[in-house]
Each structure stands twice: as C-alpha cells, then as structure tokens.
C-alpha positions in Angstrom: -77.2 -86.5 25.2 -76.5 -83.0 23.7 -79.3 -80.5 23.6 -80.0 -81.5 19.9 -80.1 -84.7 20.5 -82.6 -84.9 23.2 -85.4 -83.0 20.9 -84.8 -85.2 18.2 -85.9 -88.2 20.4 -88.4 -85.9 22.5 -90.2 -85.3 18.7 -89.8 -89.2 17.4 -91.4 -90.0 20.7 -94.3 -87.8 20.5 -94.9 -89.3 17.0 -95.0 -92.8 18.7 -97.4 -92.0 21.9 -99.9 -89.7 20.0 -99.7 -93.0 17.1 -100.8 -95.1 19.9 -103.1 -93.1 21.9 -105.0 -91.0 19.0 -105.0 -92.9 16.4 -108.1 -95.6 18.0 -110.0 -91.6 18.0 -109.8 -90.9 14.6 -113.3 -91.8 13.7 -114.9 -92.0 17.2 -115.1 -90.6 20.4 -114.5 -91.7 23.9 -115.6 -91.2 27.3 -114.8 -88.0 28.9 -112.3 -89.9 32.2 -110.5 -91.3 28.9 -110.0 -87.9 27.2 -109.1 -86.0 29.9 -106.2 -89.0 31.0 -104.9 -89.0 27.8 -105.1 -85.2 27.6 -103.4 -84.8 30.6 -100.7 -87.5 29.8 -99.7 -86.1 26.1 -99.3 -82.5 27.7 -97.2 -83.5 30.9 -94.9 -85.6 29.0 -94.4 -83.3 25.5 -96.7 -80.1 26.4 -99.7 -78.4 25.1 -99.3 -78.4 21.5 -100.8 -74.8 21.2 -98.3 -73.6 23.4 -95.0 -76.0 22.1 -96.0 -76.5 18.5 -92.3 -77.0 17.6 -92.2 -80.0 19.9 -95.4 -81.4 18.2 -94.6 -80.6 15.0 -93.9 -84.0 13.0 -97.1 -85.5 14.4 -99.3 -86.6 11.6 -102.2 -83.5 11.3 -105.2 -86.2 11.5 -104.1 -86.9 14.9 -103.3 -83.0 15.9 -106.9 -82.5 15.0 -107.9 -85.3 17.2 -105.9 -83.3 20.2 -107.1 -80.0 19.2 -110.4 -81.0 18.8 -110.6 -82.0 22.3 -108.4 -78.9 23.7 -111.3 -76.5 22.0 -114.2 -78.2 24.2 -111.8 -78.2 27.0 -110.8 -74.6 26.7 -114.7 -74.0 26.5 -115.3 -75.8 29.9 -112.8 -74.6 31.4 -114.5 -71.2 30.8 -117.9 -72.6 32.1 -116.4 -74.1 35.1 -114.5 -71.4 36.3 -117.7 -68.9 35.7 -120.1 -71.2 37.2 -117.6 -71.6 40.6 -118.0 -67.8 41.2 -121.7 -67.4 40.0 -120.8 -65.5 36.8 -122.6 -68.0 34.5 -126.1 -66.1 34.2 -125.2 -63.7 31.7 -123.5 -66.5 29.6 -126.6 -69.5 29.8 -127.4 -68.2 26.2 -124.1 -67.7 24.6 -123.4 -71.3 25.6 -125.9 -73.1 24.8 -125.5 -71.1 21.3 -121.7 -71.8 20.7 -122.0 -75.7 21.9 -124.0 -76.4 18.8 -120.8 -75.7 16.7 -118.5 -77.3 19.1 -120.6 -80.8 19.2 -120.9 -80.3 15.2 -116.8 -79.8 15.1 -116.9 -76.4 13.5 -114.8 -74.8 16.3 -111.4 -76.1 15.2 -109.6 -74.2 17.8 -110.7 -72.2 21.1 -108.6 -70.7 23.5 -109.8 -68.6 26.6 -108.5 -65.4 28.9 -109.0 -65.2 32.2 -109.7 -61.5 33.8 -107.7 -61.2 37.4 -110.7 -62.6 39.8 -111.5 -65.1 37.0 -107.7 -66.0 36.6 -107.5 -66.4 40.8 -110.6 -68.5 40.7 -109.3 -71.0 37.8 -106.0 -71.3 40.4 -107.9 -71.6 43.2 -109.9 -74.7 41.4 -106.1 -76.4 40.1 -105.2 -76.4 43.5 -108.1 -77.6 45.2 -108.6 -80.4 42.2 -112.2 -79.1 41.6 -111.2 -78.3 38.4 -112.6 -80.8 35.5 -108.5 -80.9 33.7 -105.6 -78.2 34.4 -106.1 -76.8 30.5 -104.2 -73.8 29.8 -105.2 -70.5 29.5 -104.0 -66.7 29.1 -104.7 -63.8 31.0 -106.3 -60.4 30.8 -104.1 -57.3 31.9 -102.6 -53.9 31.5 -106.2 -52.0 31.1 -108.9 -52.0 33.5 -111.5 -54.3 33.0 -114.4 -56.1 35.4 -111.9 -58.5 37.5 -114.5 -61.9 36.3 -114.7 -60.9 32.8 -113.0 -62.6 30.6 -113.2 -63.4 26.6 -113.3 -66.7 24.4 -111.4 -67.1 21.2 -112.4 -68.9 18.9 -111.9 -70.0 14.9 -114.0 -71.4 12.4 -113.6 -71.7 9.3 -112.3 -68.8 8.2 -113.4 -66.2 10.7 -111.6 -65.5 14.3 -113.9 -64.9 17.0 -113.9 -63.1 20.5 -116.7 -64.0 22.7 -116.7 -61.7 25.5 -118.4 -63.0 28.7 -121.2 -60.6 30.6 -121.6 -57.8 29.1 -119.2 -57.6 26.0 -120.1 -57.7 22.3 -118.8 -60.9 19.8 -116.4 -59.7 17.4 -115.5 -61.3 13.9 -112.1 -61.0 12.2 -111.1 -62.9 8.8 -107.9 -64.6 8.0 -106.5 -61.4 6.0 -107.5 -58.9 9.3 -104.2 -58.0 10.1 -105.7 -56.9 13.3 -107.4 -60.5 14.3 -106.3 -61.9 17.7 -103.6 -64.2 18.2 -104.9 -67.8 19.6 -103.0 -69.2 22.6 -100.6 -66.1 24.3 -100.6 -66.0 27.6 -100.8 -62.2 27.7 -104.3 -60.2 26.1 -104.3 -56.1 26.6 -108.0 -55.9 26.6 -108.5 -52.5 24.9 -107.2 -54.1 22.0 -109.2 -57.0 21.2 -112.3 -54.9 22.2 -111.7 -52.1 19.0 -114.6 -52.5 17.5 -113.2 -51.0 14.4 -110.4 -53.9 14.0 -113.2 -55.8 13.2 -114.9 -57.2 10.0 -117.9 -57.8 12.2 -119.3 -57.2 15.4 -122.5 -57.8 17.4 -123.9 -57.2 20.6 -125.9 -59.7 22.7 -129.5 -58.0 22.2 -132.6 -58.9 20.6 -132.3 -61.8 17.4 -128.3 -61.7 18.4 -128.1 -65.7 17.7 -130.1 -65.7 14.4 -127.7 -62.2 13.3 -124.3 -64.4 14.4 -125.5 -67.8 12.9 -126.4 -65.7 9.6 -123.2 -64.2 9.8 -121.3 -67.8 10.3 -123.4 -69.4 7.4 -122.5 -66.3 5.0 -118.5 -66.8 5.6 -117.9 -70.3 5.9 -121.1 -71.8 4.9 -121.1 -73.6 8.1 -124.6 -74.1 9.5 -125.3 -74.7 12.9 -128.7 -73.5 13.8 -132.3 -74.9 12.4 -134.3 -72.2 11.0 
C-alpha cells in the first residue's frame, strides 16, 4: 500500500480496537493486570497517544479520556516505582499521598513525568529487568545540572499546569494563557526553565500548611476540591 494508504487504515483500525476494548470502561473500572494489558496492547500496536496524537486522532474523545485517564495514574506510578527502587521515596511520602486524592477523584486529566539521569538509568534498568509495573513513557531531564534522582511531575487540572518537583523542589502553577507553562509529553525538559519561579502564576514550597495552601489554591481556580477541611 502507499504511505497514505497505510495511515488511513492504521487510523480506521485504531477507531475499531479502542471501540472494542474502551468502550466496556466508560463507566467503570477494571482490574489493574486488565488495564495495564490493554494499555500495553493499544500503545504497541498504534503508540502512545500523547506522543502520536495524529495517529489517534479520529478516536471518539470519551474513549481518549478512558486511555488518558489511565496513562495519568500510570505516569504517576511510574514516578513512585522508579523512586521507591533507589530509596528516593522519603521526601515524596507526603506529596503522594496528597496528589492521589485528585488522581482517584479524576481531577488529574493528564500527567506526564521527567526523569533526572540516575532516575532515567534506574527506570531502564527496571524495563529491562521486567520489575517495572508497565514500560509507560517518559521524558528526560538535561542540559543543566541538576541532582542526578531528581526529577519533576507534570500535571493538569482543570485549568492550571502543574510541576511537582520530587525532593527538594517547590510546586509551581501555570494557567492556560501562561505563555510560559510547560509543555506535557516531550521527551526533552532543560530544567532551569521549568524551575523560574517568575514564569509562574503560582508557586509553593513544601513547608509548614503546604497541602492546605495548594488545595486552597486548586479550589480557587478550578473549583475542584479534593481535601476535607
């Protein structure tokens, strides 16, 4: 078949398989073994939508939000596994426990995580080993120095994008007109860019009443709430 040809029946395809492996998922959820195979299926044969959204383009957006909803909680493990494999979790027990609240209330539409070098070589080391929970794709930190395990969450809801850095780093807010905000799902972050604090709209550090200051800060944007009081 000519190039042309063979993405026109590349995209009708996708259309059928996600039809017939989402669609049962539209109102329900299924067991993690399930997810990941049909995760791992969709992306071998068509690719990660985030990273081939041409390719995934005619797919009906109910069933997109299906695959992205469970992309964003396995970009977020993916994160957690890798920092728990090298004993980097310590400084991030809190900010997890605080950001799974939104994900298991769906307010995290989309989440996408960097890897720092050490962190990067760690996430390989666990794809080739198969220790690693799914092979989810992810970028990478370079081009500045930076602590070789850090590495930095992105995040949107609503209408806010969020970096969550891990250890030490602050949580920075951008809205939808920032022209500044981070881009979701490159493969290639210079850090010193996405830590300027003044391309931000808001930022925090993780200190003192940090969850109740972010959650505030959430509720006051998008109305979202995802905290008791």
């Amino acid at each position: 078949f000519p190039s042309h040809d063979r993405k026109h029946l590349c995209v009708n395809a996708v259309n059928h398989v996600a039809k017939a492996l989402l669609t049962p998922y539209l109102q329900t959820e299924t067991d993690e073994a399930t997810k990941l195979r049909i995760i791992d299926a969709l992306i071998r044969l068509y690719g990660d939508p985030r990273l081939h959204p041409g390719t995934w383009a005619n797919v009906d957006q109910d069933l997109l939000g299906v695959m992205y909803r469970w992309l964003t909680e396995e970009s977020f493990e993916l994160l957690m596994e890798v920092l728990n494999s090298s004993n980097q979790s310590v400084q991030w027990k809190t900010r997890e426990k605080f950001w799974r609240r939104y994900i298991k209330k769906g307010f995290i539409k989309e989440a996408w995580v960097a890897f720092g070098p050490d962190a990067k070589r760690q996430a390989e080391k666990l794809i080739r080993s198969q220790k690693l929970r799914s092979k989810g794709s992810f970028g990478v930190l370079e081009q500045s120095q930076i602590q070789g395990h850090h590495s930095v969450l992105f995040m949107r809801i609503g209408d806010l994008t969020i970096s969550e850095w891990t250890h030490g780093g602050k949580v920075r807010f951008y809205r939808s007109n920032n022209k500044s905000k981070p881009t979701l799902y490159r493969l290639r972050y210079d850090p010193e860019v996405i830590r300027r604090d003044g391309n931000t709209d808001h930022f925090k550090v993780h200190l003192g009443y940090w969850e109740q200051d972010v959650a505030s800060y959430i509720r006051d944007v998008t109305g979202l709430r995802a905290l008791r009081k």
